[in-house]
N, C-alpha and C positions, 0 to 999 in steps of 0.2 A: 624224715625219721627223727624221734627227738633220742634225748638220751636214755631215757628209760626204756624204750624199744632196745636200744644198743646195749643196754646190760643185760637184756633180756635176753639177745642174739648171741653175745660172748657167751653168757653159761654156760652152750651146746660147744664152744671151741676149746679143745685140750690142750692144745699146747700154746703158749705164750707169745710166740713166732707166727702161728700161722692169723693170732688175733692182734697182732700188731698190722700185720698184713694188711686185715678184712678191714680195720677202724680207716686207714690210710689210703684204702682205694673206695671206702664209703664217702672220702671227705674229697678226693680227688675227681669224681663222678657229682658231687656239690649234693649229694644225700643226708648229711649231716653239716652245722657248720663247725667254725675252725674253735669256739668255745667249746663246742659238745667233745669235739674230740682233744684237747686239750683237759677235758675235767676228766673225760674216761682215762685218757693216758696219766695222768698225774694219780688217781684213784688207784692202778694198775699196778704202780712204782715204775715205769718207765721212762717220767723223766720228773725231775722237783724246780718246776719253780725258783722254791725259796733259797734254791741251793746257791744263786747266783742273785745276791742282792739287788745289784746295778739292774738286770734283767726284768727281776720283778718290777720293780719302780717303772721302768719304761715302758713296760707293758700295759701297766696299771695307769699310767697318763699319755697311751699313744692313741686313743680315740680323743683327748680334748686337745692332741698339740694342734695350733694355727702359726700359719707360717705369718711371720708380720710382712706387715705392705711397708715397702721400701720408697721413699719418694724417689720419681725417677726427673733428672735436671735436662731440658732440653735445651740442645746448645743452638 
């Protein structure tokens, strides 16, 4: 299911509550991935991003982090 499907689906849910619900067990059954429901939720006001700088940033450079190769000394 992409996102547009998903806004499509929320329209028909009235209250706020039960479509926080629906997004979170669409994402936990792996129907949606964790971007789609992240842009639906932020789109929603249910949660902001930008609210938490440090957050954004991490987020925004946590697919390129590489952990370094350490040299290992064999004794």
């Amino acid at each position: 299911m992409n996102t547009s499907e998903m806004r499509w689906l929320l329209q028909t849910i009235d209250e706020p509550e039960t479509a926080q619900r629906f997004v979170m067990a669409q994402y936990k059954r792996g129907r949606i991935s964790y971007r789609a429901m992240a842009d639906i939720a932020e789109e929603r006001g249910w949660i902001n991003w930008r609210a938490n700088k440090f957050l954004f940033v991490a987020t925004k450079y946590l697919t390129e982090y590489v952990t370094p190769q350490l040299p290992v000394v064999n004794s």
